[in-house]
C-alpha positions as CSV (number, residue, x, y, z in Angstrom):
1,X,258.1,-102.9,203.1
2,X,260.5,-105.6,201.8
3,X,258.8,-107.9,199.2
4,X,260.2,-111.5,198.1
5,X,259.2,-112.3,194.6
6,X,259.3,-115.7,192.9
7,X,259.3,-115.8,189.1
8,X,259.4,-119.3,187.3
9,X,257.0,-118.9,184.0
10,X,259.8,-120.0,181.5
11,X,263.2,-121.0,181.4
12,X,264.5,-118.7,183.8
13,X,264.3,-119.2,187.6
14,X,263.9,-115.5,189.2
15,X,264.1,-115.2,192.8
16,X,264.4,-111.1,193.8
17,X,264.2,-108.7,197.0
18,X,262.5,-105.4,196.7
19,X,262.5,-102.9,199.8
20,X,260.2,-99.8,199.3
21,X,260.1,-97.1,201.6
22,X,257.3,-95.1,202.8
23,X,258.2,-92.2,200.4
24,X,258.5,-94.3,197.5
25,X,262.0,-95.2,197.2
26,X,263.0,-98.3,195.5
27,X,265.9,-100.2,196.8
28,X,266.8,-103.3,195.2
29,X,268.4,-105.6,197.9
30,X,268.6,-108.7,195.7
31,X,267.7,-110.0,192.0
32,X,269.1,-113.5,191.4
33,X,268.7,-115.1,187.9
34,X,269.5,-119.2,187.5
35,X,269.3,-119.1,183.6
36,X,268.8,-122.7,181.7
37,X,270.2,-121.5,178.2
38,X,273.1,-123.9,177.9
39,X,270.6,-127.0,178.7
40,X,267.9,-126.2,176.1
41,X,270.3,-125.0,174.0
42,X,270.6,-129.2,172.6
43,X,266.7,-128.5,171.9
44,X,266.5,-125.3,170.6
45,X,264.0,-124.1,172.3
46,X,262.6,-124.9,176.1
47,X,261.4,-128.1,176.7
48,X,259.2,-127.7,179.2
49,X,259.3,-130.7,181.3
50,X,263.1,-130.2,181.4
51,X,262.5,-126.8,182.4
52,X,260.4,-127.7,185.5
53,X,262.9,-130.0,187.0
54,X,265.3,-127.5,186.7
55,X,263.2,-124.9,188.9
56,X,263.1,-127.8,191.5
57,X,266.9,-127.9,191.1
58,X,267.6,-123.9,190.8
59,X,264.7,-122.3,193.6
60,X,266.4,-123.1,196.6
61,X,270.1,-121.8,195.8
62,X,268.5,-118.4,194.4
63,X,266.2,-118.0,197.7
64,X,269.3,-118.4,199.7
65,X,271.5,-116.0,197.4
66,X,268.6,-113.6,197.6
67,X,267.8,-113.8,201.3
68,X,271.4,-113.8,202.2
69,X,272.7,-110.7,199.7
70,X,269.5,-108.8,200.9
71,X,270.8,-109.0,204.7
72,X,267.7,-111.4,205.8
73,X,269.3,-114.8,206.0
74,X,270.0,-115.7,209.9
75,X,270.8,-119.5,210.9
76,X,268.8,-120.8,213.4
77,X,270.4,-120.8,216.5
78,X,268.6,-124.0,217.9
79,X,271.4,-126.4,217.0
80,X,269.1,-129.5,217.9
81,X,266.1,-128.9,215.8
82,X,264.8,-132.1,214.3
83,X,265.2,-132.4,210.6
84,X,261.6,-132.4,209.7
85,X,260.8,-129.3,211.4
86,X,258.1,-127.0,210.4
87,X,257.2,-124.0,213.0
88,X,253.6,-125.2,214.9
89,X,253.1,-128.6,213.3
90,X,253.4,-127.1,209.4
91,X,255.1,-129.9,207.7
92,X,252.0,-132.0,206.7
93,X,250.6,-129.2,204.8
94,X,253.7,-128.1,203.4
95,X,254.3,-131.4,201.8
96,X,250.7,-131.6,200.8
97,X,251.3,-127.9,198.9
98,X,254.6,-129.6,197.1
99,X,253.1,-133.0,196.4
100,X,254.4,-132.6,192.8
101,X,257.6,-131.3,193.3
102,X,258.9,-133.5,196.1
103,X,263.2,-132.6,195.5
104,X,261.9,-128.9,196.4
105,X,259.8,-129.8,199.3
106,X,262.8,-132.2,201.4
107,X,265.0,-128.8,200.3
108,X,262.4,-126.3,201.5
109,X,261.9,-128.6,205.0
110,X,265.8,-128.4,205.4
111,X,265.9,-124.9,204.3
112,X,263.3,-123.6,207.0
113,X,264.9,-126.4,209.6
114,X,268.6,-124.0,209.4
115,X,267.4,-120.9,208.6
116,X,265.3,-118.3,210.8
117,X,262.1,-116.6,209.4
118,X,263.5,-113.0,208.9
119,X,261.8,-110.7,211.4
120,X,261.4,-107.7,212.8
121,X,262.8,-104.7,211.1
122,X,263.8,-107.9,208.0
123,X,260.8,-109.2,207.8
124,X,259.1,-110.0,204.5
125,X,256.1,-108.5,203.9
126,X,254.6,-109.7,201.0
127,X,255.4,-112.5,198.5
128,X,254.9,-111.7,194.9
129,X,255.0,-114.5,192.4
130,X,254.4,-114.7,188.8
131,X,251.0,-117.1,188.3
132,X,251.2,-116.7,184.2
133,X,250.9,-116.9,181.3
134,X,253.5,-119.0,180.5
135,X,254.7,-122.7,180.8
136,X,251.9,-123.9,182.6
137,X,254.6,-126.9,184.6
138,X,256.9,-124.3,185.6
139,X,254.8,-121.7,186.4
140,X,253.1,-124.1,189.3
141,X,256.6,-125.1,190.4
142,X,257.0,-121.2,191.3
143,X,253.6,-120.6,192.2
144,X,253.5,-124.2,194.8
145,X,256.8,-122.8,196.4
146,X,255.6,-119.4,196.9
147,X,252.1,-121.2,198.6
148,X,254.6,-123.2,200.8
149,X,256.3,-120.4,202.5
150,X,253.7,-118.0,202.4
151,X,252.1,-120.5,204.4
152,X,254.9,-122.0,206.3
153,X,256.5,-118.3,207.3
154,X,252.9,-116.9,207.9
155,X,253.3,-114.1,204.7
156,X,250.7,-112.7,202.7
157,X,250.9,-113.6,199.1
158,X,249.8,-111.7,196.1
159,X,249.6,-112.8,191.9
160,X,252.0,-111.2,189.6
161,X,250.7,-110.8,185.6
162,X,253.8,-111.4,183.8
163,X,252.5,-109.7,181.0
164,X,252.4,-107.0,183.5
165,X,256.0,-107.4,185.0
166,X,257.5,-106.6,181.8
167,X,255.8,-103.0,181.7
168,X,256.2,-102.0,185.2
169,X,260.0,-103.2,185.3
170,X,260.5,-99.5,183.7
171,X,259.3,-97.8,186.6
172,X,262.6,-98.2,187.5
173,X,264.0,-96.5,184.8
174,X,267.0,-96.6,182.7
175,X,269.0,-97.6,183.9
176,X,267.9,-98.3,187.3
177,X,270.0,-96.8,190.6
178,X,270.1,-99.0,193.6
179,X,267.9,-96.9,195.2
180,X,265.3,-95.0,192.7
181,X,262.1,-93.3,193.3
182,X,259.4,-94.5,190.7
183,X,259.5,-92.8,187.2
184,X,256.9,-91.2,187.1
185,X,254.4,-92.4,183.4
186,X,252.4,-90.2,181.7
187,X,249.3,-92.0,180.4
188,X,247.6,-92.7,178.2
189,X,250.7,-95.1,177.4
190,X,251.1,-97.7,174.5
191,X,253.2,-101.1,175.5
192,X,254.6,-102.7,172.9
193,X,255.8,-106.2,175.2
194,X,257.7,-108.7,172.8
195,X,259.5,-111.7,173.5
196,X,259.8,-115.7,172.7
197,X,256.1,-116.4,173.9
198,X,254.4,-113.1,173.3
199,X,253.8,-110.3,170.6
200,X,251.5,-107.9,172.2
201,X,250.6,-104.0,171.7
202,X,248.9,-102.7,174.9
203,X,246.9,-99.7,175.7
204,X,247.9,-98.4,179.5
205,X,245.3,-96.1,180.8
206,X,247.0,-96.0,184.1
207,X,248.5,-99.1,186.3
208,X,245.9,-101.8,186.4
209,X,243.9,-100.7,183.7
210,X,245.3,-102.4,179.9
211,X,243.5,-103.2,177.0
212,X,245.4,-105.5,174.5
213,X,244.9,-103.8,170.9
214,X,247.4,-106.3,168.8
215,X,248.9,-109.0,169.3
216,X,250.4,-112.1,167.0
217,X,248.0,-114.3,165.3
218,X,251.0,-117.1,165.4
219,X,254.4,-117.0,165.9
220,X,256.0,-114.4,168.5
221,X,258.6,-112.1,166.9
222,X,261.6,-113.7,169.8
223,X,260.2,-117.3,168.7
224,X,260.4,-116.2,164.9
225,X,264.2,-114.7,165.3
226,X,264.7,-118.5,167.5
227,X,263.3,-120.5,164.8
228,X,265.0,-118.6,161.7
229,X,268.2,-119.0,163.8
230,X,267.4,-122.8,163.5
231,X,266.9,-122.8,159.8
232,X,270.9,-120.9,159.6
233,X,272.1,-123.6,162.0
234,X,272.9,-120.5,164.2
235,X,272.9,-121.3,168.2
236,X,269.7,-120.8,170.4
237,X,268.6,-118.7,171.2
238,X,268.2,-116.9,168.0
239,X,267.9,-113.1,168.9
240,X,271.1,-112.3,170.7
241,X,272.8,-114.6,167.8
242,X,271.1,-112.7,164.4
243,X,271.7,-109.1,165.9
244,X,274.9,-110.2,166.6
245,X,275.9,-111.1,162.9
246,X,273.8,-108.6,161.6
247,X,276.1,-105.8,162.8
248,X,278.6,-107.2,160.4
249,X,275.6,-107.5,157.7
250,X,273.4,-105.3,155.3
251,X,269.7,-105.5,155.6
252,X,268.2,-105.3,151.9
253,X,271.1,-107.6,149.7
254,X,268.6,-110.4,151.1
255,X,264.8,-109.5,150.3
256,X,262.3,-110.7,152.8
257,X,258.6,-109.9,153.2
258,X,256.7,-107.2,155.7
259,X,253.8,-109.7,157.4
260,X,250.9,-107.3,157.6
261,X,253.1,-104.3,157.9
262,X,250.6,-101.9,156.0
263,X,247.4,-104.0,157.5
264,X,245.4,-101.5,159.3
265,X,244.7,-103.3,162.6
266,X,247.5,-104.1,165.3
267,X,248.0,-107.2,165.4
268,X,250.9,-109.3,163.7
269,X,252.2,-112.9,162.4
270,X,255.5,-114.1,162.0
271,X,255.2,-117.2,160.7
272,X,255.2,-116.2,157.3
273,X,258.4,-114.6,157.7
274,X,260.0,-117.7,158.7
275,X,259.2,-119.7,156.1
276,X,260.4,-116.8,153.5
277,X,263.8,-117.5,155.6
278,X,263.4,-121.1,154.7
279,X,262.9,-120.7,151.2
280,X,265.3,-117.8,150.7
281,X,268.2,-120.0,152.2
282,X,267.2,-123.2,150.3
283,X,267.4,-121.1,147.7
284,X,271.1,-119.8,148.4
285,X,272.7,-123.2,149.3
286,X,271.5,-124.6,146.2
287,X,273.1,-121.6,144.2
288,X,276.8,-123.5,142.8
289,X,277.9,-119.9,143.2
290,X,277.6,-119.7,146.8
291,X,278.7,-123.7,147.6
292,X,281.7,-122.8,145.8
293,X,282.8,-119.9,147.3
294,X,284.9,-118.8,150.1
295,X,283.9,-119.5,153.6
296,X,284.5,-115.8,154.2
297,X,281.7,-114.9,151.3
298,X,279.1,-117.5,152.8
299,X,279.7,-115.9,156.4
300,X,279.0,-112.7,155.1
301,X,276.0,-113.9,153.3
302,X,274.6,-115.3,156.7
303,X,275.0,-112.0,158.2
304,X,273.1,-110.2,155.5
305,X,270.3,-112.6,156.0
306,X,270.9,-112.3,159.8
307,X,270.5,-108.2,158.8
308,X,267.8,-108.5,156.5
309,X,265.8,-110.9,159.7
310,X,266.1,-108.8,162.2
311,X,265.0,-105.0,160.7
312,X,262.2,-107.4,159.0
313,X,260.9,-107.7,162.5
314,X,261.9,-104.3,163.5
315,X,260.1,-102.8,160.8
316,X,256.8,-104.3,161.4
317,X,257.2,-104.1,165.0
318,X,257.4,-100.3,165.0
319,X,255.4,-99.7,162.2
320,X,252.3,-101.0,164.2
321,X,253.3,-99.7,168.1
322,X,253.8,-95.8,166.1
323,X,250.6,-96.6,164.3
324,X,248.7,-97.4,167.9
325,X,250.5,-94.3,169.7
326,X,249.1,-91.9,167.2
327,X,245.7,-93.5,167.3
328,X,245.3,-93.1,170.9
329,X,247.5,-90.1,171.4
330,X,249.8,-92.0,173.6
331,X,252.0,-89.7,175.5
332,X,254.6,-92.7,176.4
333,X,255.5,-95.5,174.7
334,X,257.0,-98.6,176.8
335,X,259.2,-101.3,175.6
336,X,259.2,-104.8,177.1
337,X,260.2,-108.0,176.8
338,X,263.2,-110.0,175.7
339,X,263.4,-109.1,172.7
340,X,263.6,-105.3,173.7
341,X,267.6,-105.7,175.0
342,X,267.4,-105.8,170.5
343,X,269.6,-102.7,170.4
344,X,268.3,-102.2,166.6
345,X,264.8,-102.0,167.9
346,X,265.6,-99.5,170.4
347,X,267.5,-97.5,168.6
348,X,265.3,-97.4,165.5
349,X,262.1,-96.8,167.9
350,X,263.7,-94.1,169.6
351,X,264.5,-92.2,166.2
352,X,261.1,-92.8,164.7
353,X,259.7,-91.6,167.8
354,X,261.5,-88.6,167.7
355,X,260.2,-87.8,163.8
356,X,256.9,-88.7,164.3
357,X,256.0,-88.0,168.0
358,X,258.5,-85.8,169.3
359,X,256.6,-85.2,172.9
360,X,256.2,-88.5,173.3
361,X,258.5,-90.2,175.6
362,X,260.0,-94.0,174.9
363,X,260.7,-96.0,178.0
364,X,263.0,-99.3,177.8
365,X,264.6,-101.6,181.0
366,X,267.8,-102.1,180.3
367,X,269.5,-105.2,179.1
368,X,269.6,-107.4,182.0
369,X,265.8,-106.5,183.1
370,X,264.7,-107.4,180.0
371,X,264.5,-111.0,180.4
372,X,262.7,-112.7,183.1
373,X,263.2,-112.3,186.3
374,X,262.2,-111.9,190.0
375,X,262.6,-107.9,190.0
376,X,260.3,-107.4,187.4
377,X,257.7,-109.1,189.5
378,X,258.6,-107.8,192.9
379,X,257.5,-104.1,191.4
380,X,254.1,-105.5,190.0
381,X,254.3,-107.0,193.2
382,X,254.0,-104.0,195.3
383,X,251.7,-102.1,193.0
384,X,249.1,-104.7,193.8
385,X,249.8,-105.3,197.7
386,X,246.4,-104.7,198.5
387,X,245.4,-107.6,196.1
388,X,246.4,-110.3,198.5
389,X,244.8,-113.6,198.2
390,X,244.8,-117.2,200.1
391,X,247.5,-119.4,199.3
392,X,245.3,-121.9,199.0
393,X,243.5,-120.2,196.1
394,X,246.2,-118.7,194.0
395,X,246.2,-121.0,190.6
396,X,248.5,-121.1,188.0
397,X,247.8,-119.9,184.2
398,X,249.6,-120.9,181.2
399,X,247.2,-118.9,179.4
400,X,246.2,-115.7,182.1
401,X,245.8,-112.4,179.8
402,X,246.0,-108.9,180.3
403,X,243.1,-106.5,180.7
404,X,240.8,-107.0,178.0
């Protein structure tokens, strides 16, 4: 079965194809990424309304990319089709489904109006798209396109937890082949899923059954390393920027505090961290010392704090995903999330594992999987085909959880 999947819950506009065979085999014919970095980069952050129009802008080039480097884009050979074609009377309702995103529907008309529905032995099977949580105006944008040609091209559609995607993208392994058969888990498993919206530590008693034991009670470690980035005048986003200068810094010359490293729940908070960043470098710049030295000797302080940041967040992080494994005798652990491409994370994780848990096994996706996009959901995707719903009654949810 070939599955399309549609992934628009951030900044990132994910468009993927996914073929599985009937033995199991993965094969990954497409997984195109239209990434909004440099334009929220003025903000530092994502602005959301920004990011929506952007999705209008970005879904149509990525479904071509997709359909065409998966092998299933065919022009229509009826050189006088009208411009407002729909197959069977369909543009009414199409419109209707992209009301609010009008640039995407004249695209989408003109789209369908030169390209062929793939068929036969290229058909599309199944649509998978990501319906939250996340940015509640662009995941509709996603989720109103995916309604539009699952209706329009007669294809059965089926809601991706995003949450979710970020777990199951390991299935894959690491890293991935072009054509894989899925890794086989051994559950009970512990997620530990961490990025710029979410902080989360996860129970996995097999796929489809989670049970969220931690998560932040404020900030999410990714939006802690964006806004401490912000405070160093450092370039968004912060996490690729801090582990970068901390490889040429030394965690500990710059003390900063543990949030609820030694509590004995799960959960986290990150906001006090960043406002020990904001002290600790008021502090510094007002030091005559450091305004009159070098600019080599204030670099290298930045880097130690950049150090001292990140295996702050490290340290907490796998202090409380070791602490869940041992309480539920988790025999993997799975990283995901943006924030694990963190090579300090993995590396650290993967050595603590080994000390305290040596049967246990660590699962990670690797770098470019870690970050949103359509693969992540196509996988989800397929391990919920029979969950199909109505296009009319698939809803977006800035807010949609995981398990209990």
């Amino acid at each position: 079965m070939k599955i399309l999947a549609i992934e628009t819950s951030c900044d990132d506009t994910g468009i993927a194809v996914l073929e599985v065979s009937k033995t199991g085999g993965f094969s990954v014919l497409s997984n195109i990424v239209a990434s909004q970095i440099e334009i929220h980069k003025e903000y530092g952050g994502v602005y959301p309304t920004l990011a929506k129009r952007e999705h209008q802008k970005n879904l149509i080039p990525a479904f071509e990319q997709a359909l065409k480097e998966a092998g299933l884009l065919e022009e229509n050979k009826k050189k006088n089709r009208p411009a407002t074609f729909l197959p069977r009377g369909k543009k009414v309702i199409v419109e209707k489904i992209l009301e609010r995103e009008p640039e995407l529907c004249k695209k989408l008309v003109l789209f369908i109006k030169k390209y062929e529905k793939p068929s036969a032995s290229r058909r599309i099977d199944l649509i998978a798209v990501t319906n939250g949580p996340g940015l509640e105006p662009c995941l509709w944008v996603g989720v109103n396109f995916a309604k539009a040609i699952s209706f329009a091209w007669d294809i059965p559609i089926v809601p991706v937890n995003h949450i979710e995607s970020h777990i199951l993208v390991n299935i894959l392994g690491n890293p991935p082949s072009h054509e894989a058969t899925a890794r086989q888990v051994k559950f009970p498993a512990i997620a530990l899923v961490v990025s710029g919206g979410h902080t989360q530590i996860i129970l996995i008693k097999k796929i489809g059954s989670y049970k969220i034991l931690g998560e932040t009670r404020d900030d999410a470690a990714g939006e802690c390393f964006d806004k401490a980035a912000r405070i160093l005048n450092l370039e968004y986003p912060g996490g690729p920027i801090i582990a970068k200068l901390a490889e040429k810094g030394e965690a500990g010359k710059i003390t900063l505090p543990r949030p609820m490293i030694n509590t004995k729940d799960y959960d986290f908070s990150f906001s006090g961290l960043k406002t020990a960043v904001l002290y600790a470098w008021q502090k510094i710049k007002k030091d005559p010392a450091f305004r009159s030295s070098e600019k080599a000797v204030q670099q290298q302080t930045i880097a130690n704090m950049s150090a001292e940041i990140q295996q702050a967040i490290v340290d907490v992080l796998i202090k409380k995903t070791i602490k869940a494994a041992k309480d539920y005798n988790a025999k993997t652990i799975i990283l995901g999330g943006g924030v694990s491409a963190n090579h300090e994370l993995k590396t650290q994780l993967f050595i603590k594992i080994k000390e305290d848990l040596p049967n246990t096994e660590l699962l990670f996706p690797q770098v470019d999987h870690s970050t949103d996009n359509g693969l992540m959901t196509a996988i989800t995707g397929f391990f919920h085909k029979k969950n199909t719903v109505d296009w009319e009654s698939i809803q977006a949810n800035g807010n949609l959880r995981i398990g209990q």
